[in-house]
One Martini backbone bead per residue (centre of mass of N, CA, C, O) as a GRO file, in nm:
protein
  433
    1UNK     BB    1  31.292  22.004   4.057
    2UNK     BB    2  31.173  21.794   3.847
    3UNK     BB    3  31.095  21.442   3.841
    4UNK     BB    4  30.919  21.478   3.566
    5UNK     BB    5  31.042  21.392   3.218
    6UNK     BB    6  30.887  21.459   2.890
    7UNK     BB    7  30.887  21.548   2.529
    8UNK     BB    8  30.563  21.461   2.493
    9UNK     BB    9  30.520  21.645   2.754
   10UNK     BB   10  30.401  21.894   2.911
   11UNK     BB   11  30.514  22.056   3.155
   12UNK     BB   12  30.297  22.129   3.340
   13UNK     BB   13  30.154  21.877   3.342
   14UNK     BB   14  30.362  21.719   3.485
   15UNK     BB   15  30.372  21.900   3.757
   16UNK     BB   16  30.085  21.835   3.825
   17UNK     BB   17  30.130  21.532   3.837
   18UNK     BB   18  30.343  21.559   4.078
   19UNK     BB   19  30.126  21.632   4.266
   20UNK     BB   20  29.911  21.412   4.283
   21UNK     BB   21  30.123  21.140   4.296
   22UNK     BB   22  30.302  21.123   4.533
   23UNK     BB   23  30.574  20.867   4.612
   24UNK     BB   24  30.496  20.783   4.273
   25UNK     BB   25  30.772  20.924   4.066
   26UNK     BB   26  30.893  20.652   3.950
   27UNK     BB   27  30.676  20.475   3.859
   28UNK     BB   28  30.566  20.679   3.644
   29UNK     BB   29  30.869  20.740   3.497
   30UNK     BB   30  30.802  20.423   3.393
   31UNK     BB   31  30.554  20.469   3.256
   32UNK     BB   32  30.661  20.711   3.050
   33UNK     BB   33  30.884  20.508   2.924
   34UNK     BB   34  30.645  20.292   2.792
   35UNK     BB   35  30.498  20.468   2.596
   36UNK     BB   36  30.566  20.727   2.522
   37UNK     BB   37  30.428  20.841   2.289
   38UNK     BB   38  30.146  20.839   2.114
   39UNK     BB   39  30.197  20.712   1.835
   40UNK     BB   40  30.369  20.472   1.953
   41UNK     BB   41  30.437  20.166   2.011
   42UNK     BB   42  30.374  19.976   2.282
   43UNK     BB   43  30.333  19.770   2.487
   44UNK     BB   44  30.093  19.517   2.505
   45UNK     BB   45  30.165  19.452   2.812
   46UNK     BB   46  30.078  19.490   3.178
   47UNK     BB   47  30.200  19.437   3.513
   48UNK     BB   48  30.047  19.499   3.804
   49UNK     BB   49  30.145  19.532   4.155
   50UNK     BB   50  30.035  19.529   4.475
   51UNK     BB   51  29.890  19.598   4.755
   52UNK     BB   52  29.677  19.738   4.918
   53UNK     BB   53  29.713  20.083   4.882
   54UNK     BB   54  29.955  20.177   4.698
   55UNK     BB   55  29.846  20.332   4.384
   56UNK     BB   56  29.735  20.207   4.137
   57UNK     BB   57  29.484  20.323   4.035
   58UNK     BB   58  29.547  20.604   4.118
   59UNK     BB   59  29.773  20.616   3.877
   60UNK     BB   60  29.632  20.541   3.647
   61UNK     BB   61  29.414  20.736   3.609
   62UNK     BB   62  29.594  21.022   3.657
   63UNK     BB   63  29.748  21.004   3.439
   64UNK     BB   64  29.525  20.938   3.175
   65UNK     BB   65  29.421  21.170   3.248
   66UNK     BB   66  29.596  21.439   3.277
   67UNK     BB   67  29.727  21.329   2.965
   68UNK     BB   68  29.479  21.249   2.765
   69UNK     BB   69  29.444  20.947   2.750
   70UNK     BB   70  29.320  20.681   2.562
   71UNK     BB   71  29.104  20.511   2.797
   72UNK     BB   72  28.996  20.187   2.962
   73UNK     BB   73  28.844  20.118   3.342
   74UNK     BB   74  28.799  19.806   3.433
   75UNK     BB   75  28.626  19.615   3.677
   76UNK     BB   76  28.588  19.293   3.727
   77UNK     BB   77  28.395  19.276   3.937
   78UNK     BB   78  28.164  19.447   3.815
   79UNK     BB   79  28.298  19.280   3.519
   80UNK     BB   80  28.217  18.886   3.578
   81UNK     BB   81  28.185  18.866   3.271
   82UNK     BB   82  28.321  18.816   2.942
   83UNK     BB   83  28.045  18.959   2.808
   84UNK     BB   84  28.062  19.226   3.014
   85UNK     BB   85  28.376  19.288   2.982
   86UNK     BB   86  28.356  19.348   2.651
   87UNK     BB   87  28.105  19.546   2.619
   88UNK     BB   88  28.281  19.794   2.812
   89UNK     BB   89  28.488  19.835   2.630
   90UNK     BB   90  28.337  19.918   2.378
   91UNK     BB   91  28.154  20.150   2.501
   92UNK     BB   92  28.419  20.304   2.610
   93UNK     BB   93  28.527  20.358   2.315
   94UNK     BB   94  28.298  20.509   2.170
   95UNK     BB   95  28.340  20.749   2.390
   96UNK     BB   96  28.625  20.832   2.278
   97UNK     BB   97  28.522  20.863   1.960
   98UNK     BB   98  28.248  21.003   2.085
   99UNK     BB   99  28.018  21.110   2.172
  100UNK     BB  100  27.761  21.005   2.405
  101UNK     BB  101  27.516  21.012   2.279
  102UNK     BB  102  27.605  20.793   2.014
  103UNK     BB  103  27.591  20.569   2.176
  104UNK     BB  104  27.559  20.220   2.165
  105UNK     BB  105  27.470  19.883   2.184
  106UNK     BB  106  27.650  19.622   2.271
  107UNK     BB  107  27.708  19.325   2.131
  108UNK     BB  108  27.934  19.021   2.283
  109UNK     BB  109  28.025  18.679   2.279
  110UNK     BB  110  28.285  18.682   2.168
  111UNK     BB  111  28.637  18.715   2.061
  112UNK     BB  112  28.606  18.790   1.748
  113UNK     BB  113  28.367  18.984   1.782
  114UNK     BB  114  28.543  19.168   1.928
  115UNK     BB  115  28.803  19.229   1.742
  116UNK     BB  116  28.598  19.334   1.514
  117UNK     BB  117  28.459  19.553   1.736
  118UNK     BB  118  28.772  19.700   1.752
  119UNK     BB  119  28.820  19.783   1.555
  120UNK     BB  120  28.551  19.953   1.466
  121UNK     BB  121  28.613  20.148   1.705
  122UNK     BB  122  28.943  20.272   1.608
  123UNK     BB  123  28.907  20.385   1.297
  124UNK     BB  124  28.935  20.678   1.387
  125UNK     BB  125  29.136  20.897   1.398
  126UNK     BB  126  29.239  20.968   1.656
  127UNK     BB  127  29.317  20.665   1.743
  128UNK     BB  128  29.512  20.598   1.520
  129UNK     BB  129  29.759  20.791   1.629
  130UNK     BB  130  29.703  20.649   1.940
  131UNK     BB  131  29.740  20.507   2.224
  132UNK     BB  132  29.536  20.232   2.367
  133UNK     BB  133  29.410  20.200   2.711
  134UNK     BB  134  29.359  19.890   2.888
  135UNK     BB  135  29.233  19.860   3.200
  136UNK     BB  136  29.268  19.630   3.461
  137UNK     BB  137  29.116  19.555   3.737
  138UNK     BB  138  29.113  19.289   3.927
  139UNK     BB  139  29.274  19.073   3.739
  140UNK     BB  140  29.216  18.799   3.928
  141UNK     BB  141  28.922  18.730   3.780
  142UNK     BB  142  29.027  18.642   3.486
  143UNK     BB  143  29.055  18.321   3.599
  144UNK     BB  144  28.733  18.277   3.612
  145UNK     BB  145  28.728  18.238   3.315
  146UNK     BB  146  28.813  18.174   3.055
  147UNK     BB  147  29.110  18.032   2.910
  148UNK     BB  148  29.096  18.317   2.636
  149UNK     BB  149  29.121  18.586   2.798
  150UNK     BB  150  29.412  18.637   2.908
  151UNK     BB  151  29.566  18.590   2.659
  152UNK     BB  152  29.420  18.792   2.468
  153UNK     BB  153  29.515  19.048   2.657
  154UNK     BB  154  29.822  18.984   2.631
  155UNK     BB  155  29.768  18.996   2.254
  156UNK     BB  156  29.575  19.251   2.174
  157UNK     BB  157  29.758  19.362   1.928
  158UNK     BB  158  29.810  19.122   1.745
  159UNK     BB  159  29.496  19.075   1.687
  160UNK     BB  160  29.411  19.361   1.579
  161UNK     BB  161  29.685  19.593   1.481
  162UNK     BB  162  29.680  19.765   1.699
  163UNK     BB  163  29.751  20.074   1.924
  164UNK     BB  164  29.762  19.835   2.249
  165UNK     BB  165  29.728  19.845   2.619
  166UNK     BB  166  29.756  19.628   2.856
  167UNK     BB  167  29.647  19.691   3.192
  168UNK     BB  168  29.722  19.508   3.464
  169UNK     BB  169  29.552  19.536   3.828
  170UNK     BB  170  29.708  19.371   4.113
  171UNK     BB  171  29.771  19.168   4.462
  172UNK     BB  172  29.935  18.962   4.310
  173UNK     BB  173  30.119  18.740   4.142
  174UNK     BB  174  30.186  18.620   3.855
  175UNK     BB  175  30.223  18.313   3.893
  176UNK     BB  176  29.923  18.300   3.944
  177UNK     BB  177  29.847  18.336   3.622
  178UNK     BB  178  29.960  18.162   3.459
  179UNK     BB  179  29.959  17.935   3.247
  180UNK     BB  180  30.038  17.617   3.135
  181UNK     BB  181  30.027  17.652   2.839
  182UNK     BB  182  30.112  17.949   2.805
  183UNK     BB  183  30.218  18.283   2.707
  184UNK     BB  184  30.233  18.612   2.713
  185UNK     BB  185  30.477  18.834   2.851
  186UNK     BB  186  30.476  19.076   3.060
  187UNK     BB  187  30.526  19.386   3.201
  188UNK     BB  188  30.679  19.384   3.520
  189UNK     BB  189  30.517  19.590   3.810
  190UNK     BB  190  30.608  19.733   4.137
  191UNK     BB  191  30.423  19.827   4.433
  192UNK     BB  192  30.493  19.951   4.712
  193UNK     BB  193  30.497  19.998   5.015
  194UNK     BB  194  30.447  20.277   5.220
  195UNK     BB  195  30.624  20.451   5.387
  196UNK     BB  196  30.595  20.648   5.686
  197UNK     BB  197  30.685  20.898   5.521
  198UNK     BB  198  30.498  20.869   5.306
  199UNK     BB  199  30.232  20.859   5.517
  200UNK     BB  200  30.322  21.172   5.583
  201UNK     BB  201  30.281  21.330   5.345
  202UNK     BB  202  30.013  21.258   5.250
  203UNK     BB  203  29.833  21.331   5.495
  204UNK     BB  204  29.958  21.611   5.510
  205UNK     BB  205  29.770  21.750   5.281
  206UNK     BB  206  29.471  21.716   5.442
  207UNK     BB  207  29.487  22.002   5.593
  208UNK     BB  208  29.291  22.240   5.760
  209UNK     BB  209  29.273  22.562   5.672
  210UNK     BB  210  29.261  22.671   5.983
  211UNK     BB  211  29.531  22.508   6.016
  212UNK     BB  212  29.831  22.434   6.030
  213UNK     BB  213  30.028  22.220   5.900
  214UNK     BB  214  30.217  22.142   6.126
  215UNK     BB  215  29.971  22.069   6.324
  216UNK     BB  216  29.882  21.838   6.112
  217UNK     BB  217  30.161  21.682   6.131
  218UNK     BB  218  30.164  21.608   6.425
  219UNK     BB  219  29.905  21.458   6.414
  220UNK     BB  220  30.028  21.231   6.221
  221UNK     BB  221  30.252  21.129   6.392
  222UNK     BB  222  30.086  21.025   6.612
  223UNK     BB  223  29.933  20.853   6.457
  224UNK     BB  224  30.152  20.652   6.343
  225UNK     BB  225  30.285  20.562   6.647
  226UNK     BB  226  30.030  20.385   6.642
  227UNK     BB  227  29.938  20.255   6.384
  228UNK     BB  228  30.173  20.155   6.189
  229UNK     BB  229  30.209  19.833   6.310
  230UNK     BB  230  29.911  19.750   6.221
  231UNK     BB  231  29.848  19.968   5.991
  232UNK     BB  232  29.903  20.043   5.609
  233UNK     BB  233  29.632  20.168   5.527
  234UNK     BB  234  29.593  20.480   5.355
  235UNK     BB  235  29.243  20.443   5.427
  236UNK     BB  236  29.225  20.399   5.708
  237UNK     BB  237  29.400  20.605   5.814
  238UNK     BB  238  29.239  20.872   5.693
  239UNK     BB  239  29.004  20.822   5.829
  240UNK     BB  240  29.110  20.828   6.120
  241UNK     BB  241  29.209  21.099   6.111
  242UNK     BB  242  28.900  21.239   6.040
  243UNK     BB  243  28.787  21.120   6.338
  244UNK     BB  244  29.030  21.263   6.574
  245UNK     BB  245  29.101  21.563   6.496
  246UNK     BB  246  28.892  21.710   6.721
  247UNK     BB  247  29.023  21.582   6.991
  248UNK     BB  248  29.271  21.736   6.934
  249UNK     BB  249  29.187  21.988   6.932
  250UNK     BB  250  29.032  22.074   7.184
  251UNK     BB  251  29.248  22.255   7.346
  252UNK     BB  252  29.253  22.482   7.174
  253UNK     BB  253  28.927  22.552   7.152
  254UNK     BB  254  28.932  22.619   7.484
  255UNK     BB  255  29.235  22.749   7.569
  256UNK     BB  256  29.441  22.521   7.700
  257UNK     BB  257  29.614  22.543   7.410
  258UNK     BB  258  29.844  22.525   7.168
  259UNK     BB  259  30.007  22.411   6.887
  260UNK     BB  260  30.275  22.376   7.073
  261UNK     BB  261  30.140  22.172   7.252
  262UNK     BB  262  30.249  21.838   7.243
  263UNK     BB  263  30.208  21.746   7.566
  264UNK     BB  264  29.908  21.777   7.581
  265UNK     BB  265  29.754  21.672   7.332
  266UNK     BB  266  29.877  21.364   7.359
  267UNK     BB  267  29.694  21.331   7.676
  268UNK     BB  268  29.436  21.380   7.549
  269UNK     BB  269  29.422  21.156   7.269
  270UNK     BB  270  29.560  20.875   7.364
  271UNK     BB  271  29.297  20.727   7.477
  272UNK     BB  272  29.158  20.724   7.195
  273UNK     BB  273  29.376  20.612   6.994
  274UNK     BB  274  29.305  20.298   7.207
  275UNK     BB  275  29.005  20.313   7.125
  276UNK     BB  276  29.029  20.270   6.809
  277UNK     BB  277  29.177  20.025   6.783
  278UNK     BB  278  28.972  19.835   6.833
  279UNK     BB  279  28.826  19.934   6.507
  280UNK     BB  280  29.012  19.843   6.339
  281UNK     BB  281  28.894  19.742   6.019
  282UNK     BB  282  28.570  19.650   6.122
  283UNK     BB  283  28.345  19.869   6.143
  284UNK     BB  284  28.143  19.900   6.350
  285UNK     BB  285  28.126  20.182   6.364
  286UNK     BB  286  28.038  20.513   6.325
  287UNK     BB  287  28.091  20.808   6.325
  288UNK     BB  288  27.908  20.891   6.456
  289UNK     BB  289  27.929  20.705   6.705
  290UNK     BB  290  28.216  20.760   6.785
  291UNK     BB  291  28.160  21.097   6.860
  292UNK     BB  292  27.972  21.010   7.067
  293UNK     BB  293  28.173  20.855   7.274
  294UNK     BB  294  28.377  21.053   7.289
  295UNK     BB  295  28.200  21.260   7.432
  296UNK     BB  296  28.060  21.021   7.639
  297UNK     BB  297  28.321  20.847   7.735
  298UNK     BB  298  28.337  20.565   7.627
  299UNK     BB  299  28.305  20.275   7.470
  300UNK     BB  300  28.283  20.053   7.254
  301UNK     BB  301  28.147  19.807   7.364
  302UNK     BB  302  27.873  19.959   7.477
  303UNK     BB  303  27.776  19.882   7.168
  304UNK     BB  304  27.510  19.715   7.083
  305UNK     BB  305  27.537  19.477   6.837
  306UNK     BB  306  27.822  19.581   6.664
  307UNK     BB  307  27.930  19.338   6.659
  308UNK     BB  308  28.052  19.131   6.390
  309UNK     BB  309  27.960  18.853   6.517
  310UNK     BB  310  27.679  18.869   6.594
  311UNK     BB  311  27.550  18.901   6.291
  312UNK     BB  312  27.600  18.615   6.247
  313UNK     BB  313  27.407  18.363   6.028
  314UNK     BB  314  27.336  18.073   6.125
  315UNK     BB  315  27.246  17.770   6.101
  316UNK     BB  316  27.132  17.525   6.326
  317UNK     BB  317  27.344  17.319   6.318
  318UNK     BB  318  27.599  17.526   6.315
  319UNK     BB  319  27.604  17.633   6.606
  320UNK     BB  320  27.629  17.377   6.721
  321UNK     BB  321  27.883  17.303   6.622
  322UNK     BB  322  28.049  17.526   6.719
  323UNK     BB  323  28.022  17.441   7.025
  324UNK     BB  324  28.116  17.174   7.004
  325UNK     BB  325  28.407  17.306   6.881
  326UNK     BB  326  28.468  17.434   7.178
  327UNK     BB  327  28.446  17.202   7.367
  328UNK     BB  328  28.679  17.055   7.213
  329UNK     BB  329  28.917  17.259   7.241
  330UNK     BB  330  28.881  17.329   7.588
  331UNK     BB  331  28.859  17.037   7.640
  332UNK     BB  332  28.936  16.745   7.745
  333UNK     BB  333  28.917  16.437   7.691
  334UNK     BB  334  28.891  16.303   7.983
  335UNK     BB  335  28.572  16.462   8.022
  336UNK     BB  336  28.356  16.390   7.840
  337UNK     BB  337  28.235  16.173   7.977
  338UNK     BB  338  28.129  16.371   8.214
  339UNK     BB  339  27.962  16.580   8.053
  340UNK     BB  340  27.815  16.373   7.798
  341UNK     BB  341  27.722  16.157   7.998
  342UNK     BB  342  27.493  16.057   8.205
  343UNK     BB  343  27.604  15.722   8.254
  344UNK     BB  344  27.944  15.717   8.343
  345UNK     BB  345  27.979  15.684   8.648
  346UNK     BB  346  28.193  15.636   8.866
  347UNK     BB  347  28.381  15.921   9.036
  348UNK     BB  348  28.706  15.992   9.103
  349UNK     BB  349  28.821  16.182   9.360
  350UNK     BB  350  29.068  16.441   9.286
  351UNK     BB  351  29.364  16.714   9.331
  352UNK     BB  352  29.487  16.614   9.072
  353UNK     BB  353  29.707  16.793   8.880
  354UNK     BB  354  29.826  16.891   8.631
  355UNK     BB  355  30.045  17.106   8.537
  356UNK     BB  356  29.912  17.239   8.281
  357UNK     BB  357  29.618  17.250   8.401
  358UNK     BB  358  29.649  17.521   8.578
  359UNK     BB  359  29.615  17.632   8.364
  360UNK     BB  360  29.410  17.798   8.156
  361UNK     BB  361  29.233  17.727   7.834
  362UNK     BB  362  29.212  18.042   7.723
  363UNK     BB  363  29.552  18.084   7.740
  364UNK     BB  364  29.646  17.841   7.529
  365UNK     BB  365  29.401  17.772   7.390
  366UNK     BB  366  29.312  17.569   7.087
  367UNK     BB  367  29.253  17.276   7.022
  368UNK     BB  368  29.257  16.999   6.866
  369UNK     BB  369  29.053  16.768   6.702
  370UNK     BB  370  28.838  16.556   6.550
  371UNK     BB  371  28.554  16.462   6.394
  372UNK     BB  372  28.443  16.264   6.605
  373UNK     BB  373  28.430  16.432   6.831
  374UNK     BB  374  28.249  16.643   6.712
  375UNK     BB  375  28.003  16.456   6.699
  376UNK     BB  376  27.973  16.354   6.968
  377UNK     BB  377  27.872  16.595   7.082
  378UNK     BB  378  27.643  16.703   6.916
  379UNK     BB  379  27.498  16.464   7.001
  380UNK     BB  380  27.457  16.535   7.259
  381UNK     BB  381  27.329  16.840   7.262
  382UNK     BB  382  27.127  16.767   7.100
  383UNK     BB  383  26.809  16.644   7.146
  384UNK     BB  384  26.760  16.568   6.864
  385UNK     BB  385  26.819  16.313   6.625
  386UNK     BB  386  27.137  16.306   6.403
  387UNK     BB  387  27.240  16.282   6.115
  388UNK     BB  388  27.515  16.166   5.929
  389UNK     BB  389  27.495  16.367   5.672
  390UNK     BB  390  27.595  16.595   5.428
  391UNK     BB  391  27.490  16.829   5.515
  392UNK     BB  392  27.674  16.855   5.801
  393UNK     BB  393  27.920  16.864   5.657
  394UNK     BB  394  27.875  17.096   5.512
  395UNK     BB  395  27.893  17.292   5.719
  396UNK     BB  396  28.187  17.224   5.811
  397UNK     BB  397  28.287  17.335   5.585
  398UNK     BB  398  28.150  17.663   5.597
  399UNK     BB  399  28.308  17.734   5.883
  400UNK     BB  400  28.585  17.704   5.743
  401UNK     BB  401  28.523  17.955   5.521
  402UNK     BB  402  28.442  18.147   5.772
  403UNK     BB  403  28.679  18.124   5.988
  404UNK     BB  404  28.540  17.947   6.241
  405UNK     BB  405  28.738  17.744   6.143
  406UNK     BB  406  29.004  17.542   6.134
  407UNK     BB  407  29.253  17.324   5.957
  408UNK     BB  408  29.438  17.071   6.044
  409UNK     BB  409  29.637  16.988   5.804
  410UNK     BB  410  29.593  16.737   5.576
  411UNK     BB  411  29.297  16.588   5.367
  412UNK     BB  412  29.530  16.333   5.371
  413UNK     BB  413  29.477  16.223   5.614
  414UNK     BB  414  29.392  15.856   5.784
  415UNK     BB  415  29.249  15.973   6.045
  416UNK     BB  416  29.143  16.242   5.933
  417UNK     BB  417  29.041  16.528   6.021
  418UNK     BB  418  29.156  16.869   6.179
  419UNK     BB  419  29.072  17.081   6.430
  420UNK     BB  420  28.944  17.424   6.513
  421UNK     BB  421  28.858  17.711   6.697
  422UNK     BB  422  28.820  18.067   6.622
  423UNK     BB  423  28.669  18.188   6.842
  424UNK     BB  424  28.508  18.327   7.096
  425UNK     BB  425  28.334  18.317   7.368
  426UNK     BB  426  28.133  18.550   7.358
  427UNK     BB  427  28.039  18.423   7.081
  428UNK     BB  428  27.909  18.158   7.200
  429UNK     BB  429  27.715  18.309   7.399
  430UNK     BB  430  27.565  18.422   7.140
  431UNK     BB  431  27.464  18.150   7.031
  432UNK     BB  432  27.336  18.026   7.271
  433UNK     BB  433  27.112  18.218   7.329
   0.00000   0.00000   0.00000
């Protein structure tokens, strides 16, 4: 029995649409009762949020083009100014109503002039009979636009008299879009995340003609059981899957197992997907490069240069001041002045260390530091001597941006501020050398 029912749209349509959007048919089916009939008009907003890969953008595209509702999508990020975003939903209006060859380049500089171009793009008899949706993805760019383009789409039906539904889709909760001044409260739905089970039906029916389904499906459940506690993006995990399948057939291949053979297959693939796990989300190498470590057994690490960490190219003081920041976290401070002072004077040699000091500290982690003695071991480290300008400052604010330091504590604190380092050894290795 179909799980998608609506007397305004063709039962065939409907289940082609709940075959296209596995595990998301309570979302559609809540969907489908607030749009409506197409000639009525729906809600003014809609706001959906939900984690990445959840199935927002896939659902709403697939919704309005299977049931061939008129609709605008467009990414914010992409249509990154005001002008931008609204010249482009007018012109893929045009084309909603007319031929492609037909369309014109739309000029709109305010938002009035918005509205009044927005009526007379929805004139067409087609447009009037029928609710317009208006979808906008990556929607918490809008906060970063004009104080009146957010408030403004979320009673844009109020201002044009037309019958327009505006879809936000974002990552974040409404809480952090809600402007000061107040707005007008969309209707907010929420997509979850999918659960292991959501995540072994979507992928296993990605199965290659070749094999039978059990047997890819088989291959999902081992692929889950590694990845799923790490990993919940099931574009990542897609990838992985359609990576590493090859080398799972590999005993099938050769004849040395069939396909019910899983106890066979896990201890062949167990190592490989040991070793994808290390590039989880890093994407450090590329899937020929993976393909090939896979055949020539080797390590992800063998292959030079591909560390994301090696790439990142910092200005000259800012190398400098990461290192002064790693040995400021991992040296005590009682060591400083043997280190970094030329003539510290004489050291009394004694055997004596305290109990926390036999462990190494680069098993307790990084510890903090203030300000003040960051930049004095810089001044150590550097041979010409550096003046404590804004630059120095502004460097030390990018690498905290770069989330190579990280700041302790709050920006008011009376002492200044403390930091951490959070770059590993090796990283450091390459900045030195």
């Amino acid at each position: 029995m179909p799980n998608l029912e609506h007397p305004a749209y063709p039962a065939a349509d409907l289940l082609h649409l709940e075959s296209l959007v596995p595990c998301r048919e309570s979302q559609v089916s809540m969907l489908l009762s607030i749009f409506g009939e197409r000639q009525q008009f729906s809600i003014p907003s809609i706001f959906i949020y939900g984690h990445t890969s959840s199935g927002k953008t896939y659902v709403m595209q697939t919704l309005l083009t299977t049931l061939q509702l008129p609709h605008v999508f467009v990414n914010c990020v992409e249509y990154f100014t005001s002008r931008l975003l609204l010249e482009e939903i007018l012109l893929q209006l045009q084309s909603c109503s007319s031929e492609p060859e037909q369309t014109s380049p739309v000029h709109c500089d305010t938002l009035n002039d918005f509205v009044r171009l927005f009526k007379q793009a929805v004139a067409s008899r087609e447009l009037q009979d029928q609710t317009i949706y208006i979808v906008l993805d990556r929607a918490e760019q809008l906060r970063e636009m004009e104080a009146n383009i957010l408030p403004a789409f979320l009673r844009l039906q109020e201002l044009t008299d037309r019958n327009v539904t505006v879809v936000l889709l974002s990552e974040i909760v409404w809480e952090l879009f809600r402007p000061n001044v107040g707005c007008f409260e969309p209707f907010t739905m929420y997509f979850p995340d999918y659960s292991i089970g959501h995540l072994q039906k979507i992928l296993s029916q990605n199965h290659p003609p070749e094999y039978s389904a059990d047997f890819y499906s088989a291959y999902i459940n081992i692929l889950l059981g590694v990845f799923y506690m790490v990993c919940r993006d099931l574009k990542e995990l897609r990838h992985l899957a359609a990576l590493n399948f090859a080398k799972y057939c590999e005993p099938v291949v050769r004849g040395e197992a069939n396909e019910r053979d899983t106890r066979k297959l896990w201890k062949n693939i167990e190592p490989h997907l040991k070793k994808a796990m290390q590039t989880v989300y890093l994407r450090e190498i590329s899937s020929s490069q993976w393909e090939r470590l896979q055949h020539d057994g080797g390590e992800p690490g063998q292959l030079k240069g591909l560390s994301a960490h090696t790439h990142v190219e910092l200005p000259y003081y800012s190398k400098f001041l990461l290192i002064a920041a790693y040995l400021a976290s991992y040296n005590p401070v009682r060591t400083d002045k043997r280190f970094f002072l030329k003539h510290h004077g004489k050291i009394r040699k004694t055997n004596f260390m305290k109990k926390h000091e036999k462990t190494s500290n680069h098993l307790l982690g990084p510890k903090p530091f203030p300000l003040d003695r960051l930049l004095a071991i810089l001044y150590s480290i550097v041979d010409n001597r550096v003046a404590p300008t804004a630059n120095i400052f502004s460097q030390i604010t990018s690498l905290v941006t770069l989330q190579l330091l990280s700041m302790v504590g709050q920006n008011d604190q009376l002492d200044g501020p403390r930091y951490k380092c959070t770059v590993s050894l090796d990283f450091i290795r390459a900045i030195a050398r």
